[in-house]
N, CA, C and O atoms as a GROMACS GRO file, in nm:
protein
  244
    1UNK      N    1 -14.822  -5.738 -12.290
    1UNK     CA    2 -14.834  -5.768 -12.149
    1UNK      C    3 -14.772  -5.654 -12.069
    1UNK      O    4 -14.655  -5.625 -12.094
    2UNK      N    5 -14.838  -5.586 -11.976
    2UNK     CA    6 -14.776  -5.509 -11.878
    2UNK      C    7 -14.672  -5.562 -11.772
    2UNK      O    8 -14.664  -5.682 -11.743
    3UNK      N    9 -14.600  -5.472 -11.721
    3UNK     CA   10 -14.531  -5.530 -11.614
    3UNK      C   11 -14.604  -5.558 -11.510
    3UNK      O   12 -14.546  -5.636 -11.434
    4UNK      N   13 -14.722  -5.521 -11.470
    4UNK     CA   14 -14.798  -5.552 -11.344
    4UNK      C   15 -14.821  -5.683 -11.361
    4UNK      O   16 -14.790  -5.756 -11.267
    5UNK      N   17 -14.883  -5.746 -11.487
    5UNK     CA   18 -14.929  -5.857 -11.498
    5UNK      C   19 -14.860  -5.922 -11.498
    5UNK      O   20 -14.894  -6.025 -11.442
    6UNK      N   21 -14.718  -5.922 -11.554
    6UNK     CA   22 -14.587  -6.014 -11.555
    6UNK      C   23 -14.548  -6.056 -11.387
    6UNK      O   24 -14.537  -6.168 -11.338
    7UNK      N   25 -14.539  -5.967 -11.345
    7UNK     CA   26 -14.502  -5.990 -11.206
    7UNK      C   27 -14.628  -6.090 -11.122
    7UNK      O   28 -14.619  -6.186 -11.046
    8UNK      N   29 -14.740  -6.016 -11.177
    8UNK     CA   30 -14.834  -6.129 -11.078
    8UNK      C   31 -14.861  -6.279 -11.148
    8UNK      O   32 -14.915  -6.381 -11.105
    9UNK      N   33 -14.803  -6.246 -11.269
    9UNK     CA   34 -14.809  -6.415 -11.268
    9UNK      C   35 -14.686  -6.482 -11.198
    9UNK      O   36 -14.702  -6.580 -11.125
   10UNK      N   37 -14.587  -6.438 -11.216
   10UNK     CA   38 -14.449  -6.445 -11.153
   10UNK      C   39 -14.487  -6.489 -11.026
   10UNK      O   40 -14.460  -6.606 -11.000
   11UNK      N   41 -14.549  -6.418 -10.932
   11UNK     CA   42 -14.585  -6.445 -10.791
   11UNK      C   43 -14.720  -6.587 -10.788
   11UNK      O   44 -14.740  -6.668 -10.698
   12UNK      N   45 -14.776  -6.576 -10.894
   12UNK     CA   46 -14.883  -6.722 -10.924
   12UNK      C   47 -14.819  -6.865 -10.926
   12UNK      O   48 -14.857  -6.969 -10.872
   13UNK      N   49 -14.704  -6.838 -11.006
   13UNK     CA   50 -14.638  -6.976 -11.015
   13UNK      C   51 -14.516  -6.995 -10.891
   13UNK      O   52 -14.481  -7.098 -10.832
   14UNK      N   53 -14.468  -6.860 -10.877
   14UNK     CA   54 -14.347  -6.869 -10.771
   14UNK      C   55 -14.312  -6.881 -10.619
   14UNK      O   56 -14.235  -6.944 -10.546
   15UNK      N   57 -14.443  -6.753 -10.608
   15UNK     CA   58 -14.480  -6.770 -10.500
   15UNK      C   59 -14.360  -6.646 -10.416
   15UNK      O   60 -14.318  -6.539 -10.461
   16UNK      N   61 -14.324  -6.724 -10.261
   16UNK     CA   62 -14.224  -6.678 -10.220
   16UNK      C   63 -14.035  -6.663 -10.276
   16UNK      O   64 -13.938  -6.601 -10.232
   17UNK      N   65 -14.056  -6.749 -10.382
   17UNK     CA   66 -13.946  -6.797 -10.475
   17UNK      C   67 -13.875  -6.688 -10.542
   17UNK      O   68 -13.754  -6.664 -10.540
   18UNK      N   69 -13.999  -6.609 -10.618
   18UNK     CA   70 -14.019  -6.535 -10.724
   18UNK      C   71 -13.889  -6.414 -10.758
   18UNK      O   72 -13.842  -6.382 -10.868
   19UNK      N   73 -13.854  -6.366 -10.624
   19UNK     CA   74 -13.748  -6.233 -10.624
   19UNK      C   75 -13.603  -6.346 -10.671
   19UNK      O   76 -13.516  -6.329 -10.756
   20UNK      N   77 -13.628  -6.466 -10.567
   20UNK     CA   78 -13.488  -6.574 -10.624
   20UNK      C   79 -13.471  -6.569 -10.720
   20UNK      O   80 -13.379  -6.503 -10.769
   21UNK      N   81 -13.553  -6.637 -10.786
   21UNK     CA   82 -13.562  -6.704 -10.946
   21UNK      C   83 -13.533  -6.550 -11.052
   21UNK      O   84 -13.435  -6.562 -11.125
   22UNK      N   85 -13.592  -6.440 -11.061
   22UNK     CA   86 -13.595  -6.330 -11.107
   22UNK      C   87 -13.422  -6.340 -11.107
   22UNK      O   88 -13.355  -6.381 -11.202
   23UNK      N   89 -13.384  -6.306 -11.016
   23UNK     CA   90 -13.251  -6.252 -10.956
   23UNK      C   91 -13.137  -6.373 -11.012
   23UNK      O   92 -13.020  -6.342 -11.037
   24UNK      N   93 -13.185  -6.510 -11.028
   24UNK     CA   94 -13.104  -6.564 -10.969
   24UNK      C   95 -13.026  -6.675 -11.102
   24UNK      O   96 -12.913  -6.719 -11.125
   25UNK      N   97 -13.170  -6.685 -11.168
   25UNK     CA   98 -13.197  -6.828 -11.264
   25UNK      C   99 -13.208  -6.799 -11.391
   25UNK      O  100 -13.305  -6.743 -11.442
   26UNK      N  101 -13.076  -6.849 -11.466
   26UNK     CA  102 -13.021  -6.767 -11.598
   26UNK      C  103 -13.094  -6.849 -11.666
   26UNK      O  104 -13.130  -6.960 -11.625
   27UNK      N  105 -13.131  -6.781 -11.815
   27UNK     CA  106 -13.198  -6.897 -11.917
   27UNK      C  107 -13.150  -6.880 -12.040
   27UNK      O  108 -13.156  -6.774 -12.103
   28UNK      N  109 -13.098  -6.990 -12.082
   28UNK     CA  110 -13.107  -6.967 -12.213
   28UNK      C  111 -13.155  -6.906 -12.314
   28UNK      O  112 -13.079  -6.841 -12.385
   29UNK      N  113 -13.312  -6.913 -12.347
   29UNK     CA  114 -13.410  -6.806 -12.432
   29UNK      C  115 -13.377  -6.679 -12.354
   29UNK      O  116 -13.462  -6.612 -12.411
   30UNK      N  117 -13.340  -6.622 -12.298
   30UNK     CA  118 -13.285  -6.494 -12.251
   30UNK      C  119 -13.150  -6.453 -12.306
   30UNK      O  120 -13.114  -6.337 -12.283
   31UNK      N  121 -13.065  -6.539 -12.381
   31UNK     CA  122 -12.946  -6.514 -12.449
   31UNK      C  123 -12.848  -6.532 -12.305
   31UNK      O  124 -12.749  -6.460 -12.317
   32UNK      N  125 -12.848  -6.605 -12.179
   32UNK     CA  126 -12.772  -6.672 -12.086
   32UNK      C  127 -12.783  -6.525 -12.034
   32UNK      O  128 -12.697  -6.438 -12.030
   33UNK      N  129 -12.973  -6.522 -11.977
   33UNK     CA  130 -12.929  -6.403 -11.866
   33UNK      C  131 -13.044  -6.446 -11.813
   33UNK      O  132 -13.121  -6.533 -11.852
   34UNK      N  133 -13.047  -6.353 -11.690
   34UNK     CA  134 -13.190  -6.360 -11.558
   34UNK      C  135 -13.316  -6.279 -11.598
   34UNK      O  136 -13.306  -6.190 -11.683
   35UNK      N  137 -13.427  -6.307 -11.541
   35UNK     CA  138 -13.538  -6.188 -11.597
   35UNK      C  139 -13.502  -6.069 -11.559
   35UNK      O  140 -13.550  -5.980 -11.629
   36UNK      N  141 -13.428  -6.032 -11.465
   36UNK     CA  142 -13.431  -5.913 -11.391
   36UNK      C  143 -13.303  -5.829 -11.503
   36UNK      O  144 -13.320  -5.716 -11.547
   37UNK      N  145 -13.174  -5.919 -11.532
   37UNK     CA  146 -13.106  -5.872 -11.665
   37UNK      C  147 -13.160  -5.848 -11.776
   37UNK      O  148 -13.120  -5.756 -11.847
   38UNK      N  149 -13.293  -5.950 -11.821
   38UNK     CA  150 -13.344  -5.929 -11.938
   38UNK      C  151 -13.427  -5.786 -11.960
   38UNK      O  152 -13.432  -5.713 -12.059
   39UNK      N  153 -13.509  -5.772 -11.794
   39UNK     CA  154 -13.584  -5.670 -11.788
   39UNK      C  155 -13.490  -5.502 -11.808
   39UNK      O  156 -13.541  -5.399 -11.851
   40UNK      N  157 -13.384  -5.514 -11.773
   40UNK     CA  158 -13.285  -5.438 -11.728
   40UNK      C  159 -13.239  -5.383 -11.878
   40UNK      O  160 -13.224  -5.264 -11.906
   41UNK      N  161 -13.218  -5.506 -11.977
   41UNK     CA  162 -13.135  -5.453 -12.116
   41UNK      C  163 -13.281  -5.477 -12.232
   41UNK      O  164 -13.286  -5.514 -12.349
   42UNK      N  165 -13.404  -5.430 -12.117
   42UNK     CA  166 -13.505  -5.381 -12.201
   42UNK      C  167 -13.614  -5.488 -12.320
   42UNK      O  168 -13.700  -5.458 -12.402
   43UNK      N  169 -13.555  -5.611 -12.275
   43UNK     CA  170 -13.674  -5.745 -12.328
   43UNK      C  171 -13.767  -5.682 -12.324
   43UNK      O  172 -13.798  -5.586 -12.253
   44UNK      N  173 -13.837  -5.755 -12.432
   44UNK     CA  174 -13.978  -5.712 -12.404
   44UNK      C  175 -14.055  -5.783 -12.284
   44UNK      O  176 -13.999  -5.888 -12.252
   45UNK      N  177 -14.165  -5.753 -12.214
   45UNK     CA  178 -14.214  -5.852 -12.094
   45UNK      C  179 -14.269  -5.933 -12.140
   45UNK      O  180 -14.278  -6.010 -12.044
   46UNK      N  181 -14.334  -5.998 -12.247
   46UNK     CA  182 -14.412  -6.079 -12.328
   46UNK      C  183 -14.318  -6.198 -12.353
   46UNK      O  184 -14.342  -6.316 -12.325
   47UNK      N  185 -14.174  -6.133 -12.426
   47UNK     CA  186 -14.056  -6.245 -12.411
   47UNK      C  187 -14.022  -6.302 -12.335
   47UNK      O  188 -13.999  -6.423 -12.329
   48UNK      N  189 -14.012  -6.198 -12.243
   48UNK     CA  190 -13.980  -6.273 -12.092
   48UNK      C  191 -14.028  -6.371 -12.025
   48UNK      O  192 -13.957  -6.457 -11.971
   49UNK      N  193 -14.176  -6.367 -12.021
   49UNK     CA  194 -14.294  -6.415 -11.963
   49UNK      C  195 -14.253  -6.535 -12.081
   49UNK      O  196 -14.165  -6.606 -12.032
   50UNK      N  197 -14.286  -6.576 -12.208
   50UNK     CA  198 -14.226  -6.640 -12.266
   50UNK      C  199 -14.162  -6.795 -12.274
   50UNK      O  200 -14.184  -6.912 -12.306
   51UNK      N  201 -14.069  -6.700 -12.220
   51UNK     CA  202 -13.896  -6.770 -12.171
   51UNK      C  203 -13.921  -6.865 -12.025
   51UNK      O  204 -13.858  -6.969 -12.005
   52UNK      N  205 -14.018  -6.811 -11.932
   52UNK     CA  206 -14.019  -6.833 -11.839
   52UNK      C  207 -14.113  -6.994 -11.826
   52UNK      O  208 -14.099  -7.100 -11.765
   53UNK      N  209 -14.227  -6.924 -11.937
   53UNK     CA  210 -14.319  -7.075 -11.950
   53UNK      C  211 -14.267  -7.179 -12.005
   53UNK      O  212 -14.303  -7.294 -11.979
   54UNK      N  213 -14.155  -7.142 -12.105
   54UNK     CA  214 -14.102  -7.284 -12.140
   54UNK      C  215 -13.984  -7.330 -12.045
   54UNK      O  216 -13.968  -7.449 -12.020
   55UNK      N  217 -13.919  -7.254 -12.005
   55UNK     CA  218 -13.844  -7.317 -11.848
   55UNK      C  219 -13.911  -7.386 -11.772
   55UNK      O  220 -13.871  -7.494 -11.728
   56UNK      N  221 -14.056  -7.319 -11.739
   56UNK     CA  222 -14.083  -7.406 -11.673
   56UNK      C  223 -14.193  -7.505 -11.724
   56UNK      O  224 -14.256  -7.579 -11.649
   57UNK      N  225 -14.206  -7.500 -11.830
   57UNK     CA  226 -14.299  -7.585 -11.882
   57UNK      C  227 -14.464  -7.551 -11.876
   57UNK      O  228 -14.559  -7.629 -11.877
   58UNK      N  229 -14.462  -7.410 -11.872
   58UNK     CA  230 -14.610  -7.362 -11.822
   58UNK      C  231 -14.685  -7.292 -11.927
   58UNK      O  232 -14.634  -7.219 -12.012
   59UNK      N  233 -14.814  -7.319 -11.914
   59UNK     CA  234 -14.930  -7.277 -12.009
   59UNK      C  235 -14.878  -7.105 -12.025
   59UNK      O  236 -14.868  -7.033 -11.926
   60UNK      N  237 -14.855  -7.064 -12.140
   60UNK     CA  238 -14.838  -6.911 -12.197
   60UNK      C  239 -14.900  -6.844 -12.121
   60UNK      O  240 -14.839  -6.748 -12.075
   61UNK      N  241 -15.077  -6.870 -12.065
   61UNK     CA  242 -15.184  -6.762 -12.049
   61UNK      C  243 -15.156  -6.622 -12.043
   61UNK      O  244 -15.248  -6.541 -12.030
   0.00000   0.00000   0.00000
């Protein structure tokens, strides 16, 4: 997965939210960090994206 695509799904489900939640909303499957930490200490975006669907309970696509 590219980062372009990560982000626009990011903005699909988030919306105006999206920079919050990135910034803000630690997760567990991240090892108790944010996407923007995860992105930062080099996750892969696939993980990320991931992490994010089962937080929130959302289809992988």
């Amino acid at each position: 997965m590219r980062l372009q695509d990560f982000w626009e799904r990011m903005r699909e489900v988030f919306g105006p939210l999206t920079d919050s939640y990135a910034r803000d909303h630690v997760m567990s499957d991240l090892g108790g960090r944010t996407v923007m930490q995860a992105l930062g200490d080099g996750v892969a975006v696939k993980d990320i994206w991931g992490a994010v669907a089962r937080d929130r309970d959302l289809p992988y696509f």
